[in-house]
Structure formats: C-alpha cells, structure tokens
N, C-alpha and C positions, 0 to 999 in steps of 0.2 A: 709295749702296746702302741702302735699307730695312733695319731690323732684324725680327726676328720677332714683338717684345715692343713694344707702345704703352703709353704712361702718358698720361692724360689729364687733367686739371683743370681748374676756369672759375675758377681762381684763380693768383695768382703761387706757383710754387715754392717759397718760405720760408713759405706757409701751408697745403702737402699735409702734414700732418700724419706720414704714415707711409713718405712717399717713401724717407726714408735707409734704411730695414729694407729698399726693394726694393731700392734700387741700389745698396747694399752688400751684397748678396748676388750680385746681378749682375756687380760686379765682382770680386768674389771667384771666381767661376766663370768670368769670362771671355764674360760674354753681353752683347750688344748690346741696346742698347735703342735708342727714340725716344721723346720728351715731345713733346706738342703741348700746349697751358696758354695761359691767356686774361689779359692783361700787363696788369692793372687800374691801374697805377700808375707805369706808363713806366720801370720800371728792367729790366737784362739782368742775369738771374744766371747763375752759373757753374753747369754741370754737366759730369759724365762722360757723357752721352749720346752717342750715333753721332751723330743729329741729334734738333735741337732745333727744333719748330714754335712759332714766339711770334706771337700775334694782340695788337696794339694797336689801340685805336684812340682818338683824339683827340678832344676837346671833345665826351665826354660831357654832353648837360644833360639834369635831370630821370630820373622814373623811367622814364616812355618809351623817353627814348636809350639808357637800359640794359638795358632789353628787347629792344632793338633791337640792342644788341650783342650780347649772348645768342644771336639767331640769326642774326648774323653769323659769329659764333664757330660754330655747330652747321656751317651752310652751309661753311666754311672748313674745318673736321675733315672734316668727310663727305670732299669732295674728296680729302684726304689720306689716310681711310681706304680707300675704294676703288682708291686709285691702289697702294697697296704695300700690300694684301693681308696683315696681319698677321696671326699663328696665334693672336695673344692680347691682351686688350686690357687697361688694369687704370683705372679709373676711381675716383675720388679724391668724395668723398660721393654721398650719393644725389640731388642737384642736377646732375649728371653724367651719372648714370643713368637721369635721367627726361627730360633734353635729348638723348640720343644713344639710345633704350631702341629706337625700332625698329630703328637699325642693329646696335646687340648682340644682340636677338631674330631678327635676319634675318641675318646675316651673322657672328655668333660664339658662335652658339649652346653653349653649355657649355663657351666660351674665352674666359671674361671676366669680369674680378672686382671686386666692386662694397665698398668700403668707406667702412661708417655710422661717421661722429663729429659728427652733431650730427639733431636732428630738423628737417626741413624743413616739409612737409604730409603726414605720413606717416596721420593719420587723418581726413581728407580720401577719399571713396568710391571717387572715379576713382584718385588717386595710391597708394593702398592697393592698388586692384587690381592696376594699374599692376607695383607694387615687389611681390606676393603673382608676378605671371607672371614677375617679374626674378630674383629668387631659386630661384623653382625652375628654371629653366635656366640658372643660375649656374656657375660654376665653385667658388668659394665668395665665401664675405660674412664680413669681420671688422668688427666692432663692439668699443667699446671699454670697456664694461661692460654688465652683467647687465640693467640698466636699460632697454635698448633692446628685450628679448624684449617687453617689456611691452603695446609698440605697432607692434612688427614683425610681419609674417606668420610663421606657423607653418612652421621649417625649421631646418636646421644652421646654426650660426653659431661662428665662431673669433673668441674673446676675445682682443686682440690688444694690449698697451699699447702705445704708441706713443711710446717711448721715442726720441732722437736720443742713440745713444750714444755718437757724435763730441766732442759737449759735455760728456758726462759725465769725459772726462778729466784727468789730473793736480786731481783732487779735494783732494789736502790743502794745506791753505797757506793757504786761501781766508780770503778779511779779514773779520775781525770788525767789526761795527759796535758804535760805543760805548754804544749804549743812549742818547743824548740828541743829540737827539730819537729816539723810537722811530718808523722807518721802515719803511712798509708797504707795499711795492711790487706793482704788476701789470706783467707784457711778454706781451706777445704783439699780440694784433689788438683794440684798444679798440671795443667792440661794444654791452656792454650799460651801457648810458648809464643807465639807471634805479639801477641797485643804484650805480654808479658817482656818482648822483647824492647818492643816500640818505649815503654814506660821506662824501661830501665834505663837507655839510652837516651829519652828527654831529657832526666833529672840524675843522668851520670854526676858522683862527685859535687853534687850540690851540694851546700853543706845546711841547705835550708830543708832538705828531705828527708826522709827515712823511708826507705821502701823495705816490705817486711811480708816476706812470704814463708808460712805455716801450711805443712800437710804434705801429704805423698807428692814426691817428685821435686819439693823444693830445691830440692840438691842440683837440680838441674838448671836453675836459674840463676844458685851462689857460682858455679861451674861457670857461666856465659859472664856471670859480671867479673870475676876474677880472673877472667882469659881475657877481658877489656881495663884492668887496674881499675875497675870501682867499686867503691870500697863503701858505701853508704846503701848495699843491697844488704838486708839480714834474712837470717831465714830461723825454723825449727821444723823440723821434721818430723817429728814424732812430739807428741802432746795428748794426756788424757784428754778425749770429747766432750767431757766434764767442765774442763777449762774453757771450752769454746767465748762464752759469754766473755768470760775476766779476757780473755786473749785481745777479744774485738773491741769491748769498753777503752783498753790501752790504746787504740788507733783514733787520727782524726779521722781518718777518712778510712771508709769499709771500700775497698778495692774489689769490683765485679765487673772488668772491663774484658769482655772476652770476644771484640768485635764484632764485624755483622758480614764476612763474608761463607757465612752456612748458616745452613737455615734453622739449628739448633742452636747457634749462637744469637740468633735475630728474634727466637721465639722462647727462650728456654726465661722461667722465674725462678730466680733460686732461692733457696735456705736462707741465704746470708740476706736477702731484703728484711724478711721480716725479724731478724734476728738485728737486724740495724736500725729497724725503726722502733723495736722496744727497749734500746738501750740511746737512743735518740744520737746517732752519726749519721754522716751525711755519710751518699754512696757517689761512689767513681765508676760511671756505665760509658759501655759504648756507643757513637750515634745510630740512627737508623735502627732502633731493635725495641722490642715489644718492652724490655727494664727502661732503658729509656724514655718510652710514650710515661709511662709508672712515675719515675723521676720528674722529669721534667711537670708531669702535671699536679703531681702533690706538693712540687718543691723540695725532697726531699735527697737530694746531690744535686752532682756536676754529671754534663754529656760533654765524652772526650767528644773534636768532631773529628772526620776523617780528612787526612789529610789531601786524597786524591781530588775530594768536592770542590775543599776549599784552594785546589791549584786550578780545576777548570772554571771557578767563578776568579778569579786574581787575573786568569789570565784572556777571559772575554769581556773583561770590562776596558774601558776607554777612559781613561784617566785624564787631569789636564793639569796634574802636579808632575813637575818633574820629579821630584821626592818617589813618589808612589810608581812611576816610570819605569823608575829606576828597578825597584821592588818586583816588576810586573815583566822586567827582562829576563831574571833571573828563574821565572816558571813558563815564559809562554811557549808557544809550539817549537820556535827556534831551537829555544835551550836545548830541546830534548828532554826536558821535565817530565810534561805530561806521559810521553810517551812511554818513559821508563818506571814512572809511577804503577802505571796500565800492564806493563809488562811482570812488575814485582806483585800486583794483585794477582795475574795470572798463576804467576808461580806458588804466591801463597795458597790461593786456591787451591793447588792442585797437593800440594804438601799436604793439606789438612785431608786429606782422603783417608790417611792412616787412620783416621779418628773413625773410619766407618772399618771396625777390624779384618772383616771377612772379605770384602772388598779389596780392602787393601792388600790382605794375602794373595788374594789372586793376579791381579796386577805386580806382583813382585816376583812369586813366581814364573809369570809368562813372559816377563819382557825387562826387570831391574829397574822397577820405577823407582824407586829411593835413588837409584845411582842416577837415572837421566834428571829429575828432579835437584839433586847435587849438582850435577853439570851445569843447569841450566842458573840457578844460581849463584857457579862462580863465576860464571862468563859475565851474570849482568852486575858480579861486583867490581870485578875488571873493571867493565864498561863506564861506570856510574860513580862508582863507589866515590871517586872526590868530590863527588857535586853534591853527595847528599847532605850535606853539614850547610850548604852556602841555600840550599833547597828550605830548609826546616827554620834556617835564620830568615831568610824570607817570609816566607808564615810569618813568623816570630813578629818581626816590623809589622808586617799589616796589621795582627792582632792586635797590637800596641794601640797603633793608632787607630785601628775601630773603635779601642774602647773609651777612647777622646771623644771620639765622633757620636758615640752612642747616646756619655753625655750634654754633647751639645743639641742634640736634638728630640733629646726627653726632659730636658730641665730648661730652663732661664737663666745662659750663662753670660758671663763676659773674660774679655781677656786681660790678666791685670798687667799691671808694670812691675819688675821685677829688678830691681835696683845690685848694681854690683859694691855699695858705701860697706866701709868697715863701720856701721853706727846698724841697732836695733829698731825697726819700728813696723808696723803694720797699719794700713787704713784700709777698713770696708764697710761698705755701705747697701746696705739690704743682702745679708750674708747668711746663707739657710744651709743646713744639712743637704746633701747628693743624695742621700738614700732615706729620706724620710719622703714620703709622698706627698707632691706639689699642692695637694688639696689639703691638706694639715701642719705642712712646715709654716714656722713661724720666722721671720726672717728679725736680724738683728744687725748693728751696729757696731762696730770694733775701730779703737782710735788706742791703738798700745805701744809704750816707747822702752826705755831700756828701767828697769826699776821690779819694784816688785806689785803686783795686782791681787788683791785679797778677793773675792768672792762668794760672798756669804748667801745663805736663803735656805729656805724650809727643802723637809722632803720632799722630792717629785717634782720640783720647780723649775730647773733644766737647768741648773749647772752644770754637767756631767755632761750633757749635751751640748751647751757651747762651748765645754774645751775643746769637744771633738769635732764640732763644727770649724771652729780656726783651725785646728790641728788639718786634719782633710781637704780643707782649702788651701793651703799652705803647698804642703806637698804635690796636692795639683797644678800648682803654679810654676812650684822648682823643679816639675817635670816636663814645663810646657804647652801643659792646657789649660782646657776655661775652668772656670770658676761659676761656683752657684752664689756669684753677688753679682749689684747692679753695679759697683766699682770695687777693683782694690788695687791695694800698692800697698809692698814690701820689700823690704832688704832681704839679702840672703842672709840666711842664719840655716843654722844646724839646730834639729830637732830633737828634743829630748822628752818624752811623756814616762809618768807614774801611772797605768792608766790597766784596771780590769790582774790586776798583779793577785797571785795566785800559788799558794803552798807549792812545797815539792818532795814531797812522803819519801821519796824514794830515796833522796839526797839530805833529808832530815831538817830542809829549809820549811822556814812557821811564812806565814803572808807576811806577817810584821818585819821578817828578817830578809826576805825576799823586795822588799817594798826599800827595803834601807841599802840593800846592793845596788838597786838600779839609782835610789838616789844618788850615792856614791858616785857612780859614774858621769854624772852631770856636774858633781863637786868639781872630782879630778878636771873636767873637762875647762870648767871655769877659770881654772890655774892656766891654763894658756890665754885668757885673756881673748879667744877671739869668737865674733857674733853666735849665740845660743837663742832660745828657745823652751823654755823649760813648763810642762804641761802636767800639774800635779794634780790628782782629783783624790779629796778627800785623806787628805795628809794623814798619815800614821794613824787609821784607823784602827788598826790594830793590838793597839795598846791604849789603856788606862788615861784620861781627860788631864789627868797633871803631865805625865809624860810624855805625853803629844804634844803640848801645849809650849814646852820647855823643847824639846826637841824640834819640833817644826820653828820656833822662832828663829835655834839658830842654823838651821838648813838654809831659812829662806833670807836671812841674811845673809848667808855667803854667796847665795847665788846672784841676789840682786844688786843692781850697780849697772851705770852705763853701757855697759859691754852687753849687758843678758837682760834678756825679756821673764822673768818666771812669772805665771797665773796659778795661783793653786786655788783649788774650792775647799770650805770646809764648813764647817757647822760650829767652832769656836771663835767666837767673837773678840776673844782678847786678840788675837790675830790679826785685827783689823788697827791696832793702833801701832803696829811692831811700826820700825824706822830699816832701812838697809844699813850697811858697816860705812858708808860714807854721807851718813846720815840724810839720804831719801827716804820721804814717807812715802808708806803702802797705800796705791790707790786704792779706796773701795767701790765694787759693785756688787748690787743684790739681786734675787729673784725670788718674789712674795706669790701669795695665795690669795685668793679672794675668797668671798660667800655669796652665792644667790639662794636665801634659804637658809636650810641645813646641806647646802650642798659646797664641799670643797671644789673651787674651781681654779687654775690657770690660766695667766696671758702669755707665760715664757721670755717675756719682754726682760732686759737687762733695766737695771735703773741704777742711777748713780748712788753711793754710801753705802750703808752697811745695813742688811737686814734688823728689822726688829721686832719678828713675829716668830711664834714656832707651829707646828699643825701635828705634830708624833700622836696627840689625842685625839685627834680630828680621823688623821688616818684610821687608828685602833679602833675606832667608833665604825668609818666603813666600811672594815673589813669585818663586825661582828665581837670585836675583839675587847670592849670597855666592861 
C-alpha cells in the first residue's frame, strides 16, 4: 500500500542531504512514507521507508547515457507517481524540481517541497522562470544559507541546517590526532576537483601534511596525485556513514575548500560545518564564499585566499624594498602572470559546467565542449606551465613577509641582535607573548646563560607561559623578525621544547613514554656539544613524585653545562637544589599567587628563588570543588 508522503532524489540516499530531519520526524509520529531515488552507484541502502522505489541502471557511458538516464528515471517516477496518488511530494535539490516541475505544477500543486543545497542553472532565463513559477506554488523551500536569496526568485524561504543528528552522537571520547603529520581531511562526495587540485599541489610530498580524501570519487584524486609522484595524498572510498564522526575526529583540519568561482560553491553550507564544530576542528574554506563570512566571523578555520587577488594587489602596489621588487617582477603585468592566471579562471570556469548535468549534455553534444575545454587547457600549460612554481613561490615570499609585518604593526616590537658565538645566552627586556592580547599581556624579564634554570610556582601562575614566551621569541628572531620585547640579544642555538606532549593510542605510546622520546632527542643532541636550547614544562608529569623526581634530576643534569641553556618548570621543589654534572648550580625562578580577600589573584611577574606557596586548595575551593 502507498504511503501519502514521497521523497524523491536523482541521487543515492547517503547524498540527500536533509533526508534524516524528514524521516526522523516521520518516524517519530508514526507516518509512512515512500523514497523513489536514482541508484548511481549500484549499492541498496537501508531505510525505514513503507516502500522504496530504486532506479539503476547499468553501463552508463558518456554524458549522453546520463542524460539518458535522467529521463529514464523521470519516465520511471512519473509512473509511480500517478499510480499512488500521493498528498505530498518532497524533492531533494532543485535538479529534481526542474526534472519532475510539470508533474508538481500539475498534479501537487502547494503539496510539495522543493529543497536548494547547491546552485544548479539557477540564473540561466528559462530555469529561473522555471524555479520563480516553483516556488510560488510551493509548499515551502528550505535553503541552507542566506546565500542563496541572492540568485533565488523573490519568496519565503526556511533556513534549514542540515544537520544528521544520528552521527552527532556519544561525542566525547573522540581520538585526538597527534599533530604529525598534520591531517586534513575531506568525506563526503569528491566533486570539486579544481580546489582539490590546487591543495594537492601546494603540500605535494610535504612530509608535514596528510591530505586525506573519504567518499565517492576519491579515487579520482589518489589517480592525479599518483600521476604527479605524491605520495602523502590518502584516500577511502567506501566507509560506513556511521563512521562519519570517528573519520573527521582523526583530522586537524575538516577540509571544505570548494572555491568560489560558481555560485553554488560561493553560497552552498554544508554538513561537514556543523559536524566540525561539534567535535570542535577547525575548517579549511574557500575565500569570497558565504562558509567563509561563517569561518571567519566565529573564528572557527582558516580562508584559503585566492590566488588571482592576491597577484593583482602584489602587483599594483609600489614597493621601495628591492627585496619585495624583486617578488612583485615575478607577477606583474610584464611577466604575464596576471594574464594567464585570468585565463586559467576562465578555463576553470568553463570546466565546472559539467557540474550543471543537463547543461552540460547539451553542449557536448553540439559542439565537443569537453574536447575544446581539453585544448584549451593544454595550450595554456605549454604556455605557462614553468612559470607556475616561480608564481606560487612568489606568493609564498610575500606571505612570509606579511606576516612579519602584521606583527610589527599590531604589537610593541623591536629588533633584536642575533649573535653568531658558539656560547649560550639570551637577554630580554619587557618580553610578552605575540598572541596574548596587548591589553592583558604581562611583560617580563629574561637574563639566561648556559646551565640549568629551575622554575618553580603554584598553579595558574605562568610558567608554562613564559617558556613559551622565550620559546616564540626566539624563533622569531632566528627567522628575522621583531620581537614582542623592548630589547633582546641572543646567540644562536637550536631549539628543543617538551612542551603540550601527547599519547599515541594507535602506536601504543603512554604521555610519560612519549614525553621521554622527545627528551631523548635533546640528550643525543647534547653529545655533539654544540649551542642548545632546551624548553621543559612540567617534567615527567606523568609518572609517580619519586620517579620524577629521580628521573628529572638526572635529565637535567646531562643537559645542563656551558654549551646548553635547559629551563624546565615544575612543581617539585627538591629540583631546585640539583647542581649540573660539572657542578653548576640550578638557578632558581618562581611565580606566586596573591589574595585580595578570598579571591585568588595573579601578577605573572618572574621573581628570583624558588617558590614557597601552593594554591591546589585555593583553586578546588573556586571551582566548587572542597
């Protein structure tokens, strides 16, 4: 028996975007439904449906055959719709809506509901009208950001996220990845091949990246990296939707970079935001696009920019470094940069047409646009093709150096001296965090030479904070820019921190034994006897007060000695009395707590010797906790 309710799609089920919001409410209430959906890919999903109408059909070839299925699939639904008289129909994009539009205008007239997640040819004259006479005899239209009024017809529209809330459960627990390689994953339906191309080739063979594409068509990207020998692309194909959550948890960064030269890529919100902001990763968007404004103003990613912006602002400014000159010959109108930049958006533009199917049928049919599109292509990688590497390091430089610039002109910097002596030492004078905010950084003092530095102080007192304060000033130094002090001077040394150190479940590493590898490496390094650096916070927290206490003495003994700087912080005070292996004593500095009241307060101020307060009950107390 017929239900009352149809759900339609010319796609498989795992890629109606909003389906689970119907049929979860569906079966919440007890209503029947029926899916009729067009089975691109030979597989049978599971649903709660009454009945399920599945159209396959076999040895697709070309864009033809898929036009051709298209209205086999219409022919196929029609039948069904007529036959069981449904009171409502709900159709799944507007690709749906423009293949079925005369039977919803004729036969379900304001019982039928038409929802926009992506642009098709929506401004396109006939298809406009089209979708202008669909919506006003609508039932309603849910679109999935603001973005879409922009080139919609003028009507009501329900902003709808498209949340799968099934996935979103038992959230905590979810695995951290270790930070090395830093992985950047995308799942869903691999589609935009362009930006997907652009990523690949930034962080080809880095061996700092992981790029890591999940879902239909990834194969198509292992394919592109493997015909370029890079080898730090991964992919999976095929994966329960089940695993969605655990998949994306494993990533630094949730990858939704899908450009912004169409208008569906400039207005489209997807699944994967909010499926990244409840397992708390940062997202990778494109500039210029409705996820980006999203990004950018929660703070919750990165906006890739675009490269073409950033060659016409490079190349109309007027520089008065030869440095940056130099950088700005390499894009300007001369080169033929810009030009050909202009010319590869054109081309990509005209590529991404495939993405509008029927469309694209027809222009392939009439005239071999894939083939002139191909032509046109290799003619401009002839053309071009060795400039682009000398293009993209360009960029490269400038970014570099912006982000010097950025902070010399949002911070209080200076430029220090940077000494080439084979001896250890550091001096700074009014020395604050870069990224703590100018209206609450507290600025400090540093006077460190080659030995060992104890560290002691209560919880919450900033130790942890001034290793990373030297630490970050340091290597802004050794990279050549300012510094957030009012003076410093240092030697070169190589840098070594223990610092935010972190299990590895997968590799069977505990913190404690992870924390002991990277000490290791500072040991070994010490046997060569030359300038070090060594930034320990919170020595062997991981294990048991006697065994730390024995252990960390003799770490910090081997390390320390004229040749090496080590600072470690910790909260055991017999540490403050250790001597180094050539009997230098450990200098001591602390960081105390005050009271105004019952209130725990901070000055983050360094002071010379060794703590001699605790506050663990102070804290417990304001958190609720005594």
């Amino acid at each position: 028996m017929a239900s009352k309710i149809c759900i339609i799609g010319t796609s498989n089920i795992k890629h109606i975007s909003l389906i689970s919001l119907y049929t979860k409410y569906f079966d919440q209430h007890g209503m029947a439904y029926d899916i009729i959906y067009l089975d691109r890919y030979g597989i049978e999903e599971k649903t709660t449906a009454a009945n399920v109408y599945r159209y396959t059909e076999s040895n697709v070839q070309g864009k033809i055959g898929k036009l051709k299925m298209f209205m086999h699939f219409r022919r196929y639904t029609k039948k069904i719709l007529r036959e069981n008289k449904y009171e409502y129909v709900i159709t799944w994009q507007t690709t749906g809506a423009y293949l079925f539009a005369d039977m919803l205008l004729r036969w379900f007239k304001n019982r039928y509901v038409v929802n926009v997640r992506d642009y098709v040819v929506e401004n396109n004259w006939f298809f406009h009208s089209l979708l202008k006479r669909l919506v006003k005899n609508v039932l309603f239209v849910t679109i999935s950001s603001d973005g879409f009024r922009s080139f919609l017809p003028k009507g009501e529209y329900i902003k709808v996220n498209s949340v799968n809330e099934d996935l979103l459960e038992n959230l905590k627990g979810r695995p951290q990845n270790s930070g090395k390689p830093i992985k950047i994953g995308f799942v869903g339906n691999c589609r935009y091949f362009r930006e997907s191309y652009k990523l690949i080739d930034a962080l080809a063979n880095d061996e700092r990246f992981e790029l890591w594409y999940c879902g239909t068509n990834s194969n198509v990207l292992k394919e592109y990296a493997d015909s370029k020998g890079i080898w730090n692309v991964k992919t999976m194909p095929t994966f329960d939707p089940k695993a969605t959550v655990d998949i994306m948890a494993g990533f630094d960064f949730v990858n939704s970079a899908f450009g912004n030269d169409a208008m569906d890529n400039s207005t489209l919100m997807p699944i994967r935001l909010y499926t990244a902001l409840a397992i708390h990763r940062p997202m990778l968007v494109s500039s210029n696009t409705q996820l980006a404004k999203v990004v950018t103003k929660g703070k919750i990613g990165y906006v890739i920019e675009d490269y073409i912006r950033m060659f016409e602002l490079i190349s109309r400014e007027n520089f008065d470094s030869e440095l940056l000159n130099d950088i700005k010959s390499h894009l300007s109108n001369d080169s033929g940069a810009l030009a050909a930049i202009r010319k590869l958006r054109t081309i990509s533009a005209a590529f991404n047409i495939r993405y509008n199917p029927i469309v694209h049928q027809i222009l392939c049919g009439l005239i071999m646009w894939d083939f002139h599109i191909g032509r046109m292509m290799d003619k401009w990688k002839q053309k071009n093709g060795q400039s682009v590497e000398g293009w993209i390091k360009a960029v490269s430089d400038m970014e570099e150096l912006m982000s010097f610039a950025v902070l010399s002109r949002t911070r209080e910097v200076s430029y220090p001296q940077v000494g080439a002596n084979a001896r250890v030492h550091v001096t700074a004078r009014d020395m604050r965090h870069p990224l703590i905010s100018p209206d609450t950084v507290v600025a400090n003092d540093a006077d460190f030479k080659g030995g060992a530095t104890i560290i002691t102080g209560s919880n919450m007192s900033g130790k942890t904070t001034f290793l990373r304060t030297l630490g970050i000033n340091l290597v802004l130094a050794y990279a050549g820019a300012p510094v957030c002090a009012g003076y410093m001077e240092a030697d070169r040394m190589k840098i070594f921190t223990s610092m935010r150190v972190t299990d590895d479940v997968s590799n069977g590493i505990s913190t404690f034994y992870a924390e002991i590898l990277r000490i290791k490496t500072m040991v070994e390094y010490r046997k060569e006897n030359r300038p070090m650096l060594c930034l320990i916070d919170e020595i062997f927290k991981g294990t048991n007060s006697a065994d730390r206490i024995v252990g960390a003495t003799q770490v910090i003994r081997k390390l320390a000695g004229a040749g090496s700087m080590t600072l470690v912080s910790t909260h055991d005070f017999e540490l403050c009395d250790l001597k180094a292996e050539d009997g230098t004593p450990a200098a001591n500095y602390h960081f105390e707590e005050y009271y105004e009241g019952d209130q725990l307060k901070f000055d983050y101020k360094k002071k010379d010797g060794r703590c001699t307060t605790t506050n663990a009950m102070a804290i417990l107390h304001m958190a609720g906790l005594d």
